[in-house]
N, C-alpha and C positions, 0 to 999 in steps of 0.2 A: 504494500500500500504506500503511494508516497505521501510524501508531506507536505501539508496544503502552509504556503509562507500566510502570516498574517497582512491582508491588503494595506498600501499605507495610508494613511489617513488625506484625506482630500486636501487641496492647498487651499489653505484661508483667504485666499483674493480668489477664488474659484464660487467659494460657499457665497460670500459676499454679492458678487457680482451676478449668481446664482438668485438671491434672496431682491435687491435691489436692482438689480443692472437692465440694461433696455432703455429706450426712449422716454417712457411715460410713468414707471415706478416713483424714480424720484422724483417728478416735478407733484405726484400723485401724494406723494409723504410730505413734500413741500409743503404744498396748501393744505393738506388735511392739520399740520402742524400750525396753519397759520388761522385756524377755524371755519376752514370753507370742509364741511361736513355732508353736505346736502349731494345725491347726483346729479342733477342740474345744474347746481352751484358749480362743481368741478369741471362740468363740462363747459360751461360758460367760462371757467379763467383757465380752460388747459386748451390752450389754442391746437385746432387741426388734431384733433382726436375723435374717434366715431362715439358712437353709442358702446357698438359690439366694443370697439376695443377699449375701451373707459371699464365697461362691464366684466372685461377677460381680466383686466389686469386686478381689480377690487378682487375678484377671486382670486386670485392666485395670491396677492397682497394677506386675503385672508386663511388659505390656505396654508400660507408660510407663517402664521401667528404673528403677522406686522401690522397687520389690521381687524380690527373689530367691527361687526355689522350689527346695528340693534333695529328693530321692527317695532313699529310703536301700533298697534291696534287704533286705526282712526280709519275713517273714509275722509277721503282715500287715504288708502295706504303711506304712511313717510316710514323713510328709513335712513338712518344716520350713521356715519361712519367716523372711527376715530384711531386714534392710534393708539396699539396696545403697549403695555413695556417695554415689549421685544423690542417693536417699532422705534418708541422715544429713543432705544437703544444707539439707533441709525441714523440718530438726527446730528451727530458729530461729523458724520461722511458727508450728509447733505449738506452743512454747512460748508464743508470746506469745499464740495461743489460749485455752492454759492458763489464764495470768496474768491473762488477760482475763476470764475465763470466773470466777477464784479472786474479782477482786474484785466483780463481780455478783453474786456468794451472799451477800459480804458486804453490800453494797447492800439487799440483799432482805429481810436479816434484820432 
């Protein structure tokens, strides 16, 4: 029988980029960090994003436990999204995103 090695563990800029990474993730943790909560709301400040893909990624967001979905019983239906701990976790990457992203405009100009 041979012997099975123990797989190595996945590379932490893998998992990350995995968990966050893509187009729409971070600007989606952005704003939900900044109190735009609502789906309409998101999709109104996240420019050039569908429906379907707004909706793929809140799942997947909540599948990864970086997001929370709560269903509030009313007609019609509201449902509001937040960031879980995992999430706030992530809010140091986004930042420096940000930061990142603020002095390249300035670069630009």
């Amino acid at each position: 029988m041979a012997k099975q090695r123990n797989p190595e563990p996945p590379c932490p800029v893998t998992l990350c980029r995995k968990a966050i990474g893509g187009k729409w993730k971070p600007v989606i943790i952005y704003c939900l960090h900044h109190g735009i909560d609502r789906f309409g709301e998101l999709r109104r400040h996240i420019d050039g994003i569908s429906k379907q893909m707004l909706t793929k990624q809140l799942r997947e967001l909540e599948e990864d436990e970086l997001v929370l979905r709560e269903v509030f019983a009313e007609v019609p239906p509201r449902v509001e999204y937040t960031l879980s701990e995992r999430g706030k976790s992530v809010l140091p990457v986004i930042r420096a995103m940000k930061k990142w992203g603020e002095c390249q405009q300035v670069k630009a100009e």
